[in-house]
C-alpha positions, 0 to 999 in steps of 0.5 A: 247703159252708158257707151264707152267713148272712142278718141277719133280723128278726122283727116281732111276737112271738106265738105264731107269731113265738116259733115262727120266732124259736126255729125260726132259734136252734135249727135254721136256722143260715144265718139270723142273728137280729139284731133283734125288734120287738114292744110287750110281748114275752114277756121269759121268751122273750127272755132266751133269745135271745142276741144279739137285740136286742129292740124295741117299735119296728117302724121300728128292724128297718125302718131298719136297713141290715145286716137283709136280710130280716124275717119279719112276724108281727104282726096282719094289719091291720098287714101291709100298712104294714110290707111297703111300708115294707120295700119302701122299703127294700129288705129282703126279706119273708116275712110270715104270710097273709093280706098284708091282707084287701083285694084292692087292697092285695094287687094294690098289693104285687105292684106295689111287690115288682116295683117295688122287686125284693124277694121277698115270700113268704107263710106258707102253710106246708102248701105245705111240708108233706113228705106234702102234697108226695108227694100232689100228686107222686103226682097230677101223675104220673097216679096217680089218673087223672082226679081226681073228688073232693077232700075237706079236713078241717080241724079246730082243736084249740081255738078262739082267744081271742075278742079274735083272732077279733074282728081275724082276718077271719073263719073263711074268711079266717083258718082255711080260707084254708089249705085255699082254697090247698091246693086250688089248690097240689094241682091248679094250679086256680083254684075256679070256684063255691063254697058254704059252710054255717055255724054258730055251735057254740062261742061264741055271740058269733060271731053278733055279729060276723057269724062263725062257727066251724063249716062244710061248704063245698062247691066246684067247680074250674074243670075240675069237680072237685068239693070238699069242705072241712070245717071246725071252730075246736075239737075238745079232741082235737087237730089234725085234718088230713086230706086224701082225692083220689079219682080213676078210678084209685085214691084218696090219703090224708094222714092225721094225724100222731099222737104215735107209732106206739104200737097196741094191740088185745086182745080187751077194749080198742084202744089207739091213740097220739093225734093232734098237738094243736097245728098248731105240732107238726103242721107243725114240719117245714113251717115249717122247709122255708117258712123254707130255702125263703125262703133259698134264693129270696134267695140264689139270686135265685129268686122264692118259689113262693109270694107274693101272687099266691097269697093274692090267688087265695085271698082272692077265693075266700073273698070269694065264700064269705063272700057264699055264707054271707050269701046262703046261695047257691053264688057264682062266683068273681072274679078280677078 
């Protein structure tokens, strides 16, 4: 069966609007990409975009009545205007986490979507992530019995441009937001009491602007699950990303996903394929899936199952653990 066709537009146009722009032209054929908005995108890229129109003016995608959805990709401060303006006008948005920093404006969103009847969802893609799916079946199921432990890894194969990290809200509001949610998708628990050591190991001026970029945190859900995440902005080995849940019954691990299956072992050498540098490699599929997903909540009128409600719950965590870093002290969390 042939699948109805969407008009989409893309505002911003960075890495990650560069991957959902080339993700819909090469492998999601029921989205029509029919506008992009950005103040000085990459024309070596454009050129290749047949049929796009290409802006530097964001109201141009917004005001366009044949443009059902957008896919907002451009820097969080700036989401938060873009999605009300969206609203407005009754387009549909998937926009790239975090919405906003700020809990009043993620509560006001959830107000205006349900006001204005759009759907919002949010790029929190590992949701989408196939072995990340088959882990938490596996738990739901009974498999691991009462779960004990949850333990993250989270490792960045290079640390951002400093100009990035100056306007990304920090390490826990950009890079360990993911893991926040993924304890909450894994378990369908909200974390009760978190606490988070830091460290500045890789650029010195993060002690500047109150950052870090290395962290052990350490988190209790609301049963007593106990949690582990820890985390780096920088390995030069590649994408690390690992998770372990260990239960009464038994323990389930994802690991990384390497290049290939390639092994090699002698009596002299052991040889093995490396793991996926970027995250844009290691969650490909992920990113197509978030994507359908979002078709399919549109066509079938199905709320995404993952909006701002959820961003919320993860941004409150990391609220907690920024006041955890600063007092140097475990934090409750509130969700207010």
């Amino acid at each position: 069966m042939k699948k109805e066709k969407i008009n989409i537009g893309i505002i911003g146009l960075g890495r990650i609007g560069e991957m959902h722009a080339k993700n819909i032209c090469q492998s999601l054929p029921f989205f029509n990409l029919k506008s992009i908005a950005d103040p000085a995108p990459n024309t070596d890229f454009t050129r290749n975009l047949e049929g796009a129109v290409i802006s530097d003016n964001v109201d141009n995608i917004i005001s366009d009545k044949t443009i059902d959805a957008v896919i907002v990709c451009s820097p969080t401060p700036t989401h938060y205007d873009i999605i009300k303006k969206c609203a407005t006008q009754k387009k549909h948005v998937f926009c790239e986490k975090p919405i906003s920093f700020s809990e009043d404006e993620i509560k006001e969103l959830i107000t205006i979507k349900n006001k204005e009847n759009i759907f919002i969802q949010v790029g929190l893609n590992r949701r989408f992530d196939q072995d990340f799916v088959l882990a938490k079946e596996k738990m739901d199921s009974g498999a691991l019995g009462d779960v004990h432990t949850i333990h993250i890894t989270n490792h960045d194969a290079s640390i951002p441009s400093f100009k990035f990290l100056k306007s990304s809200g920090g390490m826990l509001f950009d890079l360990c937001i993911h893991d926040f949610d993924m304890l909450n998708f894994l378990t369908g628990e909200k974390t009760k009491e978190i606490y988070v050591n830091g460290g500045v190991f890789i650029d010195k001026r993060l002690r500047d602007i109150g950052d870090i970029d290395n962290a052990i945190i350490t988190l209790e859900l609301e049963s007593g699950v106990l949690c582990l995440i820890d985390s780096s902005r920088q390995t030069h080995y590649g994408y690390d990303q690992r998770i372990e849940l260990f239960g009464s019954n038994g323990m389930i691990s994802v690991e990384n996903k390497k290049d290939n299956l390639y092994f090699f072992s002698d009596s002299k050498q052991t040889q093995s394929s490396k793991i996926k540098y970027s995250f844009i490699e290691r969650y490909r599929d992920s990113y197509l899936n978030e994507l359908e997903h979002f078709y399919n909540s549109i066509i079938s009128n199905s709320v995404p199952s993952v909006g701002p409600e959820n961003i919320l719950s993860a941004i409150q965590v990391a609220e907690a653990g920024r006041q955890s870093l600063k007092t140097k002290r475990p934090q409750g969390v509130k969700y207010e």
